[in-house]
C-alpha positions, 0 to 999 in steps of 0.5 A: 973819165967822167965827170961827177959833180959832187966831187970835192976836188976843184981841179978845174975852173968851174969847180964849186968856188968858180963862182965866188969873188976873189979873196983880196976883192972882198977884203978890199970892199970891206975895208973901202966901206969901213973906211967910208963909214968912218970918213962920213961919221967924222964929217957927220961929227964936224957938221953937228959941233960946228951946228951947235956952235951957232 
């Protein structure tokens, strides 16, 4: 049996999502910039009331 490439079926592992990342890869790079953007607006927060103290 051939092979046809426009096939929908993905049963082997070159199929069309091989060459895609991982689902929980990219959920977890999500959350870790989420969480760093959050981390550097609070310090960013801290630095400006701390700097309008003076």
């Amino acid at each position: 049996m051939s092979h046809d490439p426009l096939d929908g079926r993905s049963g082997e592992a070159g199929g069309p999502r091989g060459d895609r990342f991982p689902r929980g890869l990219v959920i977890r790079l999500f959350a870790y910039l989420v969480a760093g953007h959050v981390i550097a607006a609070f310090l960013y927060l801290l630095f400006l009331v701390g700097g309008s103290n003076q």
